[in-house]
PDB file as gemmi writes it, atoms N, CA and C in Angstrom:
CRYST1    1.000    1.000    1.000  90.00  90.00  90.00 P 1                      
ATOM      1  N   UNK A   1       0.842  -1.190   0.000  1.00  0.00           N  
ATOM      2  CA  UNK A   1       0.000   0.000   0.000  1.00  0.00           C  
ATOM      3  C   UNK A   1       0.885   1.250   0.000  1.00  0.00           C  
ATOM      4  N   UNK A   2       0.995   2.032  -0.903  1.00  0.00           N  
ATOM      5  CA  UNK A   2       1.666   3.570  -0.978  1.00  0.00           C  
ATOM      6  C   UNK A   2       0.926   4.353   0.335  1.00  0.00           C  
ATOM      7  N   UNK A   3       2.303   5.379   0.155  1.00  0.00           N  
ATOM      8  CA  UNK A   3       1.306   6.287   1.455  1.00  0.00           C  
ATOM      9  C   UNK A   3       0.671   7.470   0.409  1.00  0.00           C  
ATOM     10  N   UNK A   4      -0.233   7.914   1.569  1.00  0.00           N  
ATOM     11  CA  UNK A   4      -1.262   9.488   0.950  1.00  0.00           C  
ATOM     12  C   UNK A   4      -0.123  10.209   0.338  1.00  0.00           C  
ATOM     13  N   UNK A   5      -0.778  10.866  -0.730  1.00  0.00           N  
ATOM     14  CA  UNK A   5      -0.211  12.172  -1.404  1.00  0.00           C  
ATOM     15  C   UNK A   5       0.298  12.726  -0.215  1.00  0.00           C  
ATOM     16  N   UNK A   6      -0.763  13.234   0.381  1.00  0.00           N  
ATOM     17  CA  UNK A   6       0.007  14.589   1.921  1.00  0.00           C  
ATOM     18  C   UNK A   6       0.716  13.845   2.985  1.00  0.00           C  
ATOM     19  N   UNK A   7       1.386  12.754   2.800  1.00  0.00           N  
ATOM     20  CA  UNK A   7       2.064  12.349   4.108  1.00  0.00           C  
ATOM     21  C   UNK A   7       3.235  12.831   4.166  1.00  0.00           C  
ATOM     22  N   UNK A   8       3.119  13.269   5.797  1.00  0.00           N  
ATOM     23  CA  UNK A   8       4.146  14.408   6.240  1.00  0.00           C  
ATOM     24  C   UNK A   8       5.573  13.671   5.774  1.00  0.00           C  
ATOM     25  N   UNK A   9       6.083  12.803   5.298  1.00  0.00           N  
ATOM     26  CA  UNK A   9       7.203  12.334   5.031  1.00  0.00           C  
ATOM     27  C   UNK A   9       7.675  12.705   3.802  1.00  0.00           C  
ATOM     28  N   UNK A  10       6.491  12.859   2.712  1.00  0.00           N  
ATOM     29  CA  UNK A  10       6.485  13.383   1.181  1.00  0.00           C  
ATOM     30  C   UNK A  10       6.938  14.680   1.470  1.00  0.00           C  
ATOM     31  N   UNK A  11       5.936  15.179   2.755  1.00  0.00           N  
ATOM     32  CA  UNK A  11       5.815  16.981   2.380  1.00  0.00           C  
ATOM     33  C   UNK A  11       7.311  17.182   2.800  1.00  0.00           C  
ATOM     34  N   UNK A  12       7.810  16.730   4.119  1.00  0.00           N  
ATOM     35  CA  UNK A  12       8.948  16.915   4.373  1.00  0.00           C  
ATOM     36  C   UNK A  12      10.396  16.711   3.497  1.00  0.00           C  
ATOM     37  N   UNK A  13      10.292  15.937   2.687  1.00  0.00           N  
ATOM     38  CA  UNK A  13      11.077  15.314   1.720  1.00  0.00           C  
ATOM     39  C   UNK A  13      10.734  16.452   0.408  1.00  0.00           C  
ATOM     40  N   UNK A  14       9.736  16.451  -0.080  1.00  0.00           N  
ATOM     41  CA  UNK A  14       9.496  18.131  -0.763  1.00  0.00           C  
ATOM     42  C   UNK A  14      10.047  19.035  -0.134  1.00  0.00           C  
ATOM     43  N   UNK A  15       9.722  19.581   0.927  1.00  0.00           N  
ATOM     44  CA  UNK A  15      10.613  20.777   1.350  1.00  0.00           C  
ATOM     45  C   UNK A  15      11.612  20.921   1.054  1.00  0.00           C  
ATOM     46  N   UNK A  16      12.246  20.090   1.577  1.00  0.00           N  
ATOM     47  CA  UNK A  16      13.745  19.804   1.023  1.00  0.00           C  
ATOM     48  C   UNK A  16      14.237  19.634  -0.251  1.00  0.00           C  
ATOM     49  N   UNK A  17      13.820  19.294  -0.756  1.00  0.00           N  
ATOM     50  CA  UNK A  17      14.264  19.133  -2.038  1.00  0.00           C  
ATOM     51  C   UNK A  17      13.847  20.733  -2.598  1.00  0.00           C  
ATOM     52  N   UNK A  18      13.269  21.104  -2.246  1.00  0.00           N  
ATOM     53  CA  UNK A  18      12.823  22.429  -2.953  1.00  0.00           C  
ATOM     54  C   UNK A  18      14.117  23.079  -2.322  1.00  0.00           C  
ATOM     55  N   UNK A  19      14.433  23.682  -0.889  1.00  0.00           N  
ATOM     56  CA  UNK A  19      15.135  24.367  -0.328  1.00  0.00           C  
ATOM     57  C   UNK A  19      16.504  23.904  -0.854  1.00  0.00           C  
ATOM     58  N   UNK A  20      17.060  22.828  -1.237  1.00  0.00           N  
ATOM     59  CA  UNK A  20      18.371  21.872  -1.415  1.00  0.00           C  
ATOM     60  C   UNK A  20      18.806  21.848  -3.073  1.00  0.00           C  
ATOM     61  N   UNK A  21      18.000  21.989  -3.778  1.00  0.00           N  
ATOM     62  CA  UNK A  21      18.158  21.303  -5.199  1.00  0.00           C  
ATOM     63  C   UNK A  21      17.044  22.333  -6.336  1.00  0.00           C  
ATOM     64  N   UNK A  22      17.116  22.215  -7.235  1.00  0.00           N  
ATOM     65  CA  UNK A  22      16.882  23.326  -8.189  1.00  0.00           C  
ATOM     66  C   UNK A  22      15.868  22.606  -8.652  1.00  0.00           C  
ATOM     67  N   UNK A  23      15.239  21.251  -8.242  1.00  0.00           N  
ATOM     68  CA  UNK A  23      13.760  20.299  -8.700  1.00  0.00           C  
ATOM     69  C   UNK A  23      13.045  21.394  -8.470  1.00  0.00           C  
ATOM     70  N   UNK A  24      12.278  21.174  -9.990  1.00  0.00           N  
ATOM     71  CA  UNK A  24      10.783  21.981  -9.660  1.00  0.00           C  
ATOM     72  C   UNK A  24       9.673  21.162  -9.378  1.00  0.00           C  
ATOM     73  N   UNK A  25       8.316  22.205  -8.555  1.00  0.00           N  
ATOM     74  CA  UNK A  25       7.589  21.429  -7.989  1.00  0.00           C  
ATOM     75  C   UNK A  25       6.956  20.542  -8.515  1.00  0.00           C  
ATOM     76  N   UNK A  26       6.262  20.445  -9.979  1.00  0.00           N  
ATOM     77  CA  UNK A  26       6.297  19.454 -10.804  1.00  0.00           C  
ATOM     78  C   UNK A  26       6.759  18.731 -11.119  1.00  0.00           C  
ATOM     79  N   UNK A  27       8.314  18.196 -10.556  1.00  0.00           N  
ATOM     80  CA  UNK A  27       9.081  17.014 -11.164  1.00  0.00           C  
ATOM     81  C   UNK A  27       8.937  16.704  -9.634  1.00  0.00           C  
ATOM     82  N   UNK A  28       9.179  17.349  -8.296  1.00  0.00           N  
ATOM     83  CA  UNK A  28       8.727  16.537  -7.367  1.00  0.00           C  
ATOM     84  C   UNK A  28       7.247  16.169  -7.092  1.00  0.00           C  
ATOM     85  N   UNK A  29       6.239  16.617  -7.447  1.00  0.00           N  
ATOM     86  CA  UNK A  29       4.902  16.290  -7.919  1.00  0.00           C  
ATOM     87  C   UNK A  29       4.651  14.839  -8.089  1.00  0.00           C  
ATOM     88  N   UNK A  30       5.608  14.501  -9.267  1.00  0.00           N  
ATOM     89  CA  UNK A  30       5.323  13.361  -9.980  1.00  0.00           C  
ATOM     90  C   UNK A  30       6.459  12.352  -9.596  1.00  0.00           C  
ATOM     91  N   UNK A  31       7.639  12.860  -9.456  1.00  0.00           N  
ATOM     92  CA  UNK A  31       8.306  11.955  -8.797  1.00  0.00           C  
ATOM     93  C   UNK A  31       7.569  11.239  -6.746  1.00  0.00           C  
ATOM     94  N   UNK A  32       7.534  12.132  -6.188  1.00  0.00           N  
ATOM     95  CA  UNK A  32       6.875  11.816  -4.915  1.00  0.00           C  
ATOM     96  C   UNK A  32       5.712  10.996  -4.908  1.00  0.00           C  
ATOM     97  N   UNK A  33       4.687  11.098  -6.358  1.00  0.00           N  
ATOM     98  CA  UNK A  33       3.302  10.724  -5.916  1.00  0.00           C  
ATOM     99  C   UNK A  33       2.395  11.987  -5.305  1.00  0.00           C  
ATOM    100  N   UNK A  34       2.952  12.969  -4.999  1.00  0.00           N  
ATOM    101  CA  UNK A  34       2.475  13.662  -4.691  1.00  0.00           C  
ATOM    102  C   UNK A  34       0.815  14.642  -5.403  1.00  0.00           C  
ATOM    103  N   UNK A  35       1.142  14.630  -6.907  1.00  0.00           N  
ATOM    104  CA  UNK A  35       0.192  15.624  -7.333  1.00  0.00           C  
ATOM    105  C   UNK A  35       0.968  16.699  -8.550  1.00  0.00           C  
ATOM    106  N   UNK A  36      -0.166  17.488  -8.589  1.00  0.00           N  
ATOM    107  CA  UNK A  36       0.031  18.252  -9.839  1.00  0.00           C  
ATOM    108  C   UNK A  36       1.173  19.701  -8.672  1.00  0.00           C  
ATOM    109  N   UNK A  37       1.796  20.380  -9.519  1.00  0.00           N  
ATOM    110  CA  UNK A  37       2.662  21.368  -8.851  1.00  0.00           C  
ATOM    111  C   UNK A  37       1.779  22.214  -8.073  1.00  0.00           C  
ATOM    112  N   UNK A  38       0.754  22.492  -8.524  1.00  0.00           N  
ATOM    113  CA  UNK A  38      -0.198  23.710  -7.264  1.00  0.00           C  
ATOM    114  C   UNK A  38      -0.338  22.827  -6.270  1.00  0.00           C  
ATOM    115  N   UNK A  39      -1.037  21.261  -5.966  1.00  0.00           N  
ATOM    116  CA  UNK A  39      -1.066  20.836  -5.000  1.00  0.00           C  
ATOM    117  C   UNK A  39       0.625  20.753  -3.820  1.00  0.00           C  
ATOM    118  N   UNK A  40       1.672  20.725  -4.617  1.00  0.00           N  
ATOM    119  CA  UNK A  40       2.596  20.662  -3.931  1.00  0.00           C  
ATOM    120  C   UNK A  40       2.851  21.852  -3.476  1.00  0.00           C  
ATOM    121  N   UNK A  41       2.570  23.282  -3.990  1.00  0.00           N  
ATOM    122  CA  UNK A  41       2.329  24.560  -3.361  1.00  0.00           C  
ATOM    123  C   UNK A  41       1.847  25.174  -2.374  1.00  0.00           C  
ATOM    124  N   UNK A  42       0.417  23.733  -2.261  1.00  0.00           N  
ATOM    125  CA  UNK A  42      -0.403  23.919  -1.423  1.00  0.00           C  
ATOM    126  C   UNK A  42       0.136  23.231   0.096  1.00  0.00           C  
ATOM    127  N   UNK A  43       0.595  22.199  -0.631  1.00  0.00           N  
ATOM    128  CA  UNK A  43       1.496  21.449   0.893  1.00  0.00           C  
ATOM    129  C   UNK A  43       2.300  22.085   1.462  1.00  0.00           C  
ATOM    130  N   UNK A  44       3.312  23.047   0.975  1.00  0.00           N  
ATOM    131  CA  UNK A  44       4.199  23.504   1.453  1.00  0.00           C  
ATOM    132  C   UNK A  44       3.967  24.505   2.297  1.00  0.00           C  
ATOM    133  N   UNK A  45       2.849  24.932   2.009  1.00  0.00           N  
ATOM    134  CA  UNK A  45       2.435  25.883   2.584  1.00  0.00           C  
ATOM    135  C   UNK A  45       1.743  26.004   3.701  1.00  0.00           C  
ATOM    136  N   UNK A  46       1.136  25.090   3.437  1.00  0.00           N  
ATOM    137  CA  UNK A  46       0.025  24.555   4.841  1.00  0.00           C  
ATOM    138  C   UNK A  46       0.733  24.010   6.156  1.00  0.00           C  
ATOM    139  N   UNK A  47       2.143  23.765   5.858  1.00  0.00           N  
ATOM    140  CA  UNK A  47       2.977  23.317   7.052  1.00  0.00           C  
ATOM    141  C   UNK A  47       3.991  24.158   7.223  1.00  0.00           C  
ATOM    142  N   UNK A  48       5.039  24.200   8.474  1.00  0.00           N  
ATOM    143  CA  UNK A  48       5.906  24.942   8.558  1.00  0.00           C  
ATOM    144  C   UNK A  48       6.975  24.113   8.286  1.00  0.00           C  
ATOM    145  N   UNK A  49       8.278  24.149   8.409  1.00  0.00           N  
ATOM    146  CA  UNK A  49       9.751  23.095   8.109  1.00  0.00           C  
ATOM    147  C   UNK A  49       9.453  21.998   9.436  1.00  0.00           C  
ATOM    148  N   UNK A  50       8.774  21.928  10.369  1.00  0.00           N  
ATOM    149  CA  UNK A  50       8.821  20.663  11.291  1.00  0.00           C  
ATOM    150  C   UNK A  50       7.618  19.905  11.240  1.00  0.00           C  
ATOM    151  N   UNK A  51       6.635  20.384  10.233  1.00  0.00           N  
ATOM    152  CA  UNK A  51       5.797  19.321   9.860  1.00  0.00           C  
ATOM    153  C   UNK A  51       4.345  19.661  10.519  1.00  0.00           C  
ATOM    154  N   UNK A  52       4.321  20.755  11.233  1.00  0.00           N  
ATOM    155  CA  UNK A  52       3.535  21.412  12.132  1.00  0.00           C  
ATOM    156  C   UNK A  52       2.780  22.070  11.267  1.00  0.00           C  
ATOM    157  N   UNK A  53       1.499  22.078  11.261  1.00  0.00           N  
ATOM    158  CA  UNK A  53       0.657  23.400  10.666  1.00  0.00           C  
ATOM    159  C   UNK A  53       0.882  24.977  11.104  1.00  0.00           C  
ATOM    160  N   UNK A  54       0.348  25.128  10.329  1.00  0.00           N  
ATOM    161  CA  UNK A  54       0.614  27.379  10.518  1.00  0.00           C  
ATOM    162  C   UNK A  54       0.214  27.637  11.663  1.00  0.00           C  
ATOM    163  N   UNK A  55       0.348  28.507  12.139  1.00  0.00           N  
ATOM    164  CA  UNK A  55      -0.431  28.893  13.391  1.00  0.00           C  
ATOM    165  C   UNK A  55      -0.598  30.127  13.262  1.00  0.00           C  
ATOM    166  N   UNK A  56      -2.123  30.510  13.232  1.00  0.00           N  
ATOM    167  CA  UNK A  56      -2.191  32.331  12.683  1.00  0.00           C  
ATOM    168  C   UNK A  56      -1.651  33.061  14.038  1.00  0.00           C  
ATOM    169  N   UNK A  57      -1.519  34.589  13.475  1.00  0.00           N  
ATOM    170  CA  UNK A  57      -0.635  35.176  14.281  1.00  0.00           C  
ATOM    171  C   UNK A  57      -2.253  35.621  15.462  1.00  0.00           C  
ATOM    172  N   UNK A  58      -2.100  36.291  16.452  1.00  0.00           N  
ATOM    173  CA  UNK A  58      -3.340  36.813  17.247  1.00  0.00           C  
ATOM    174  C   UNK A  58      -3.150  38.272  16.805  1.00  0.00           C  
ATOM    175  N   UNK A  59      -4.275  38.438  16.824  1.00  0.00           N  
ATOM    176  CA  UNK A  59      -5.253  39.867  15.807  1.00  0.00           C  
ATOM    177  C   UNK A  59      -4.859  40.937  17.357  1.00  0.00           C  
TER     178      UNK A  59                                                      
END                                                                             
């Protein structure tokens, strides 16, 4: 059984590779299993570098 598109191990392993290496998000997209490049935009975003979600700032 593969893991989910969004498993924090992909997203984390995306990060990196984004921050490390000149892969664009579309070749890690498709290499990971992950998805089309906006979805990997969307991952990256939705977490911080420790795998943690955002946490809005207080208003």
């Amino acid at each position: 059984m593969r893991e989910p598109k969004a498993h924090l191990g992909k997203v984390d392993l995306a990060r990196r590779l984004r921050k490390e290496t000149r892969m664009t998000r579309a070749w890690i997209g498709k290499r990971l299993g992950i998805g089309s490049a906006s979805y990997v935009s969307h991952l990256l975003g939705k977490t911080r570098g420790d795998g943690l979600p955002h946490k809005s700032l207080p208003v």
